[in-house]
N, C-alpha and C positions, 0 to 999 in steps of 0.2 A: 468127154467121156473119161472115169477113171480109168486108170494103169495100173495094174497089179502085177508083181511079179511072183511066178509059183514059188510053191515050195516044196511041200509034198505031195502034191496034186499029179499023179501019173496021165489025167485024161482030161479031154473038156465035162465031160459028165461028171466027174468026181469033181473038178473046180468048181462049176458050178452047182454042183451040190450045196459048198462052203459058200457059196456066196448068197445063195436062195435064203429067204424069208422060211420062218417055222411054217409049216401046212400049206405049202404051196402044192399047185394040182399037177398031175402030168403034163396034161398041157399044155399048163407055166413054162414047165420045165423045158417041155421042149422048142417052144421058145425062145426063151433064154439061151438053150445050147443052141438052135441057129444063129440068134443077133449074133453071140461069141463068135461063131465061125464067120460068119460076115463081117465082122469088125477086124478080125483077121486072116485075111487071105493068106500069106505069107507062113504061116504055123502048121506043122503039123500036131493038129491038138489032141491024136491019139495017142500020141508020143510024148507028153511034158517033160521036162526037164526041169531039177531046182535052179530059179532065177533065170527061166525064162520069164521077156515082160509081154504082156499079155492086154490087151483094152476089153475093156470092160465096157459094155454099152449102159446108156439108163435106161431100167424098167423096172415097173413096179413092183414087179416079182424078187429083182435084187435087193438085200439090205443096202442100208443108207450108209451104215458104219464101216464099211467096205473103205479100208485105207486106199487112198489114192498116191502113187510114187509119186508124182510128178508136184503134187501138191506139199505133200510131205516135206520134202525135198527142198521146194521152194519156200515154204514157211521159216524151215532149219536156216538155209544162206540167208534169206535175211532178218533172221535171230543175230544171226552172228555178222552180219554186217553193221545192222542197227548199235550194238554190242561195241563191236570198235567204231562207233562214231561216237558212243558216249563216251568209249577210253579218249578216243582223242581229244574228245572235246572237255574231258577232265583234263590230259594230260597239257595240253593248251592253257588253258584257265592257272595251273599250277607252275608252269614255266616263264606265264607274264608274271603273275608273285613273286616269283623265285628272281626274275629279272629286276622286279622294282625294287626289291631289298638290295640288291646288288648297288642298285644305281643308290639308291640311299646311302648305304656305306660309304659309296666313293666321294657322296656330295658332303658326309659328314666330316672326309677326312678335309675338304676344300674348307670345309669352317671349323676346322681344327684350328685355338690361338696361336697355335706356331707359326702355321701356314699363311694364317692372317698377319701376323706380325711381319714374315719375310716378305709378305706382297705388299708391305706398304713401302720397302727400302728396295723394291725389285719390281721393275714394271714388266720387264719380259714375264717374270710369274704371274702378275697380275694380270696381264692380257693372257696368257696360258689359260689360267684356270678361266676366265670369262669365255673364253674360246672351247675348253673343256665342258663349262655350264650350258653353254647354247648349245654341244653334242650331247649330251645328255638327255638335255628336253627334245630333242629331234627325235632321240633313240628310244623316248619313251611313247612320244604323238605315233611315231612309224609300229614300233611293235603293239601299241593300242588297235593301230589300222588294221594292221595283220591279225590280229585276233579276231576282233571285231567281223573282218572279211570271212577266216577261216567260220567263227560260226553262223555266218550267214550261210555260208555253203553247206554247212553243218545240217541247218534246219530244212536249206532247200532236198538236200539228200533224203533228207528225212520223211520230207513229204511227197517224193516222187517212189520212195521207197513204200510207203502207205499206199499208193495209187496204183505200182506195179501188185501187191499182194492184194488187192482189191479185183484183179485182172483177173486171177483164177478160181 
């Protein structure tokens, strides 16, 4: 059932005024204003109040276009969940980049002729930088993993997030 919350609606007769289909009968109507009253006990709906929420039963008598809160609502969070899953999953994608330039630089400086020259008279440097080469390639397979994992989580979010807005 949708959820509406009044606004300027003083009554359930005048609410449901606003929610009725053009050229609906008396009948209709009073219909309607019972399902309403039945759908909430708890209200008193000769007394409305702006942003009381209110349920709204389905009948044929109500329009369709009749915004629903609850749905509303739900569609919004995960707009904006969906939203930062795509930031992260950019901002991901641009920090592995951002890392392998990094690790490039470092690896350009290990084949630097200087570097190379002093590692041929210096075996401590030379086991150093081989020792720095294999951290390197570890830190690049590991933050591969980690991406790689982050957007699989990524997509599973994705699609349970699809299947929860399917729900309502």
């Amino acid at each position: 059932m949708p959820i509406i919350v009044v606004d300027k609606d003083k009554t359930v007769a005048a609410l449901v005024a606003r929610l009725l289909k053009a050229r609906t009968s008396k009948a209709a109507t009073v219909r309607a204003v019972r399902a309403v009253r039945k759908a909430n006990p708890g209200l008193d709906l000769d007394r409305l109040r702006r942003g009381t929420v209110v349920v709204v039963p389905r009948l044929a008598e109500i329009r369709t276009d009749v915004g629903d809160v609850i749905e509303d609502a739900l569609a919004d969070v995960l707009d904006r969940i969906t939203h930062s899953l795509d930031q992260l999953a950019e901002d991901a994608g641009t920090a592995l980049e951002a890392d392998r330039a990094e690790r490039e630089r470092t690896e350009g400086v290990f084949h630097a002729e200087a570097v190379q020259n002093a590692a041929e008279y210096d075996t401590v440097l030379r086991d150093t930088l081989e020792t720095l080469r294999v951290s390197l390639s570890d830190d690049e397979e590991g933050a591969t993993r980690c991406t790689d994992m982050l957007m699989q989580g990524i997509e599973q979010w994705r699609d349970e997030l699809d299947d929860l807005g399917k729900l309502v």
